[in-house]
LUMKE-791813 format. One record per atom (N, C-alpha, C, O, CB): x negated, y negated, z. Coordinates in steps of 0.001 Angstrom, whole numbers, plus 500000, padded with zeros to 6 digits. Glycine has a CB too. Layout:
LUMKE-791813
XYZ
...
end
This chain:
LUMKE-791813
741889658796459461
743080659429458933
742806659871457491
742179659100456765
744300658465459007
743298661245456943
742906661868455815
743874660623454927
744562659682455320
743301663734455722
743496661212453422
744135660333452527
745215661391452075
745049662604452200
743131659656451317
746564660683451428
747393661750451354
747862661664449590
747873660612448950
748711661569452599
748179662850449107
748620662898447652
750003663740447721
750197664891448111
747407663661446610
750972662683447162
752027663025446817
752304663566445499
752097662835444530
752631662172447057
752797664885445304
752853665466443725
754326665377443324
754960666163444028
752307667188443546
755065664768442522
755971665220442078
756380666361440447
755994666369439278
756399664105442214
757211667066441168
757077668456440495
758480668899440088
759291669608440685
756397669588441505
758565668030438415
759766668320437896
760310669074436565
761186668692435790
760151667310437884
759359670519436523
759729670886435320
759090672394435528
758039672351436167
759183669876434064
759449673557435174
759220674638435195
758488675356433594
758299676475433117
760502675086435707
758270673994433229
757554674481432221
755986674760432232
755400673749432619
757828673682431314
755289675604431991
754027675722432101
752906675136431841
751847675539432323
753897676369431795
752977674263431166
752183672900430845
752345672027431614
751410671272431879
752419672271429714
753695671869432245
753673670854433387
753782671486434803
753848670666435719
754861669844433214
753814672894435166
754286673458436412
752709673862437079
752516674109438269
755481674888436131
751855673860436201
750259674389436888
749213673242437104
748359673341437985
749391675528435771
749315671955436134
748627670770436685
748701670357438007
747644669973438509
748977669767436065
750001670344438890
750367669719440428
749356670418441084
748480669829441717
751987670032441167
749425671937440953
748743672818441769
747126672905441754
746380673304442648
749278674045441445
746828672434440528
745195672879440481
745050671294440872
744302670986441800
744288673612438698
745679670430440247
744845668950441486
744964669288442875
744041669192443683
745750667166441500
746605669850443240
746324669914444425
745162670771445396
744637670506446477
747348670130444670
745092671454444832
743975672629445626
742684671400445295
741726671538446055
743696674774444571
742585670573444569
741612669785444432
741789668782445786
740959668818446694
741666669126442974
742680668102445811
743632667383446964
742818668277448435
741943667970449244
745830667856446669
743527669276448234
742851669960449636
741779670197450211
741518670049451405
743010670871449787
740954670670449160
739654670813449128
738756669802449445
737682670254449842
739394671185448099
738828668446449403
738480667312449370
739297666431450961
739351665201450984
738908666835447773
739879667318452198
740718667054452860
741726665999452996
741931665186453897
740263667151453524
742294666211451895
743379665166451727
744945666018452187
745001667166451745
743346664555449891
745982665627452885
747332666120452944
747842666213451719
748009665162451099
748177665368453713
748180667408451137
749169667116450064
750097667329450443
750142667909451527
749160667633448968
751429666949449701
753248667132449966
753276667426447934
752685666895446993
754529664918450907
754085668305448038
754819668453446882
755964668559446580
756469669660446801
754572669122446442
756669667681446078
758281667314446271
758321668351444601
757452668194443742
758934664972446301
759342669224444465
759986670186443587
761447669145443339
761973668588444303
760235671950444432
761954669000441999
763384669151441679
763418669390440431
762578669899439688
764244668073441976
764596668931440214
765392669317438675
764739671183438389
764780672225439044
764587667808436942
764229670797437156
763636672678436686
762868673153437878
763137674211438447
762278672868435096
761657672140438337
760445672673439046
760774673028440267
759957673435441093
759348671786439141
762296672867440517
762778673918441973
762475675376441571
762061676174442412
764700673870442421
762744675825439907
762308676866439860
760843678155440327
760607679363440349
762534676602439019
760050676470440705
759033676953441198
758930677702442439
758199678616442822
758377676116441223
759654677198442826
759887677321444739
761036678134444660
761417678349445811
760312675659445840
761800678714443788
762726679726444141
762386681032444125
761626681379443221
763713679657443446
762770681869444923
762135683259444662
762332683573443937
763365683277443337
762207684177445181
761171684650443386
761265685282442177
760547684191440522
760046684414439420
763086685635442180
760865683291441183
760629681921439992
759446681880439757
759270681897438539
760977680377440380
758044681808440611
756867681163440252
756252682336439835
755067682248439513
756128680319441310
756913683634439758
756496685078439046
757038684765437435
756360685218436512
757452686684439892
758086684100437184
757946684271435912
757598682987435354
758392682657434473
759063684851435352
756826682285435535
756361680740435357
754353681576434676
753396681828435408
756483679388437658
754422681716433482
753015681904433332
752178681046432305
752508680689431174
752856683244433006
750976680802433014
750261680117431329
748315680836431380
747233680759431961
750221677407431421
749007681435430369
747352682113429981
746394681281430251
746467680067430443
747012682471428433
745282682130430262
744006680993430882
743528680302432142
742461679797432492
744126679957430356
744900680495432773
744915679679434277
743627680475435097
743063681567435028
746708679920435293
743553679512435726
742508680165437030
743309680905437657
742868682019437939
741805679147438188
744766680567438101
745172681556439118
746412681424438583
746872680531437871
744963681329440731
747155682946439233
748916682383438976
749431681791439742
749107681502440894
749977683245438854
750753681437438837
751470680144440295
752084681150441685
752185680709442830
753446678925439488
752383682314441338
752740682637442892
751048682292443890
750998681757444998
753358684747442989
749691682854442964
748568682747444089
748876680875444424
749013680553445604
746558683276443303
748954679843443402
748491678734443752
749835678437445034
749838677928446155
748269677643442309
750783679005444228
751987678730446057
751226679129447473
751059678459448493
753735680163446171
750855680399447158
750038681231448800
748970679871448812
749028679161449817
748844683454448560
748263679595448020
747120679001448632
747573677267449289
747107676797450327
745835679002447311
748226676804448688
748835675469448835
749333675671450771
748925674978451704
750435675247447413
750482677060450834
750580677204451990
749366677355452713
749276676573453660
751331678063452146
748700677889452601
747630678300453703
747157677223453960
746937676971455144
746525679259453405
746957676588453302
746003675075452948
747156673899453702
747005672696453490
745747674671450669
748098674331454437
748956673415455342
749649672051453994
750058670912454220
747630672593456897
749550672662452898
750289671757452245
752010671442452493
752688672463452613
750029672176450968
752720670169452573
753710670155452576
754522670375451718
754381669604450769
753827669531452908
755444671188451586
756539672075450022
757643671601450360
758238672115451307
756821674056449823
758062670757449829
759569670202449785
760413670314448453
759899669762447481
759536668679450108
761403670826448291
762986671046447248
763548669842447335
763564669294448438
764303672245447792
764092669220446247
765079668228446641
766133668707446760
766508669420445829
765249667231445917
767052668519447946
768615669165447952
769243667932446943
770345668302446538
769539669277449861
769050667211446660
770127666274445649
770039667148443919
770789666863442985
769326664131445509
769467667701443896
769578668702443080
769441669907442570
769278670317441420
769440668520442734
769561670581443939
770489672021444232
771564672409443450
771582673397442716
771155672024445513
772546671537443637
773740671377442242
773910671894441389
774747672697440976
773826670553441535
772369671048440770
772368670644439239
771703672005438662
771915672512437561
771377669086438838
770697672544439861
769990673849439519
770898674882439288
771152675397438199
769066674309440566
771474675213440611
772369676389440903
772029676659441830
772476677781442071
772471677452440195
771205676162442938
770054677283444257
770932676643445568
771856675845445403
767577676710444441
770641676961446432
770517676855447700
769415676986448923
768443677732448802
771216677449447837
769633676251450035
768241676400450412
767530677782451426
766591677891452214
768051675070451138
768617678708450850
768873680292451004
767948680782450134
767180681717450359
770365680881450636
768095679646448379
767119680720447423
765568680257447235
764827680696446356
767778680824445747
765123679056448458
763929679209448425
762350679976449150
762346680127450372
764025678346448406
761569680250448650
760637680807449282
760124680472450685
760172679298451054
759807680732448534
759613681467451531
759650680685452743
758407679822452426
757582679913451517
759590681579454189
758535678898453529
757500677736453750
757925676208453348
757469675154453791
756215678089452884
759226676485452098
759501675314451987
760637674341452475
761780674794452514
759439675326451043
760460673327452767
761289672440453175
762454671804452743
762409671986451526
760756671794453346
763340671253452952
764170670412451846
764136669081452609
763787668928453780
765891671001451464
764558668148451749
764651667019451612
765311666186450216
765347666636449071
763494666805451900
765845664753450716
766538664348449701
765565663026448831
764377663228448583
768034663906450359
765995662200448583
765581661151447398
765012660194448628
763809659936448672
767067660383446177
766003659639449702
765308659082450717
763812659811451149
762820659156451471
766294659083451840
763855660939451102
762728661618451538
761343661376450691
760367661319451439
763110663042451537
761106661255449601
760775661315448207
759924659908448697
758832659684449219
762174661325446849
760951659190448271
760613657831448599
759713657070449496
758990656121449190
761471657467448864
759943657891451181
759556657515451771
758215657993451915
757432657263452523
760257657472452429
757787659142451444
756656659814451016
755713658920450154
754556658520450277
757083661012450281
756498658809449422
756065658305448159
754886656724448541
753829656411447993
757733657910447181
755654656032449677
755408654606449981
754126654872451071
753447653882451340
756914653724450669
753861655825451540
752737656144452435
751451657252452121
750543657672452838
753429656604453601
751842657517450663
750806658037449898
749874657420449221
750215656516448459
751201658659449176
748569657762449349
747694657200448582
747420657054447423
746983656053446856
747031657428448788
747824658685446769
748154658908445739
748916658992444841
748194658335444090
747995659274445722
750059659303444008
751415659503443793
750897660180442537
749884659736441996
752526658193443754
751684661468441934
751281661830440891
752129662608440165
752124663767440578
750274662301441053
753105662353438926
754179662831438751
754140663968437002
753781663797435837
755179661390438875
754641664875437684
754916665944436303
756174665912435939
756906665728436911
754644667521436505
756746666019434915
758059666026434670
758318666914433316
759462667066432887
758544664552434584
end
């Protein structure tokens, strides 16, 4: 059984919104499952239109490529709906591929990961 890395991904800021992604493609590459749980800001990631204006010079790639590649790469993309709310989104305003899920969800992820690795 592969080993699995859980990313948590809570901030749309660019210093913290491109680390999840370049471990993860590391994660993948190395055949591990990743899941990436999005809330609070870093739903912004996963909302359309959002990971287009999310930039940080220098990157290897932009975050819309590291979204395409994460998908291709059968990564799991999960939103937290417990804070939909707090954002403003719905699970109307996310990109396809991703999932929702709540705090139970998170959690339970969280307890069967090998890894756990949190941005905020």
């Amino acid at each position: 059984m592969a080993s699995k890395m859980l990313v948590f991904c809570g901030s749309d800021d660019p210093q913290r919104a491109f680390p999840p992604f370049m471990l993860g493609m590391g994660a993948l590459a190395t055949d591990m499952e990743l899941t990436m749980f999005f809330t609070m800001s870093g739903l912004n990631i996963v909302r359309k239109g959002g990971a287009e204006r999310i930039v940080l010079p220098g990157a290897p790639k932009s975050l819309p490529e590291f979204l395409e590649l994460a998908i291709e790469g059968n990564a799991k993309l999960i939103a937290c709906s417990a804070a939909f709310p707090i954002v403003g989104i719905n699970e109307n305003d996310l990109v396809d591929g991703v999932e929702c899920g709540g705090v139970a969800t998170f959690v339970t992820l969280a307890e069967e990961a090998d890894v756990v690795l949190t941005y905020c």
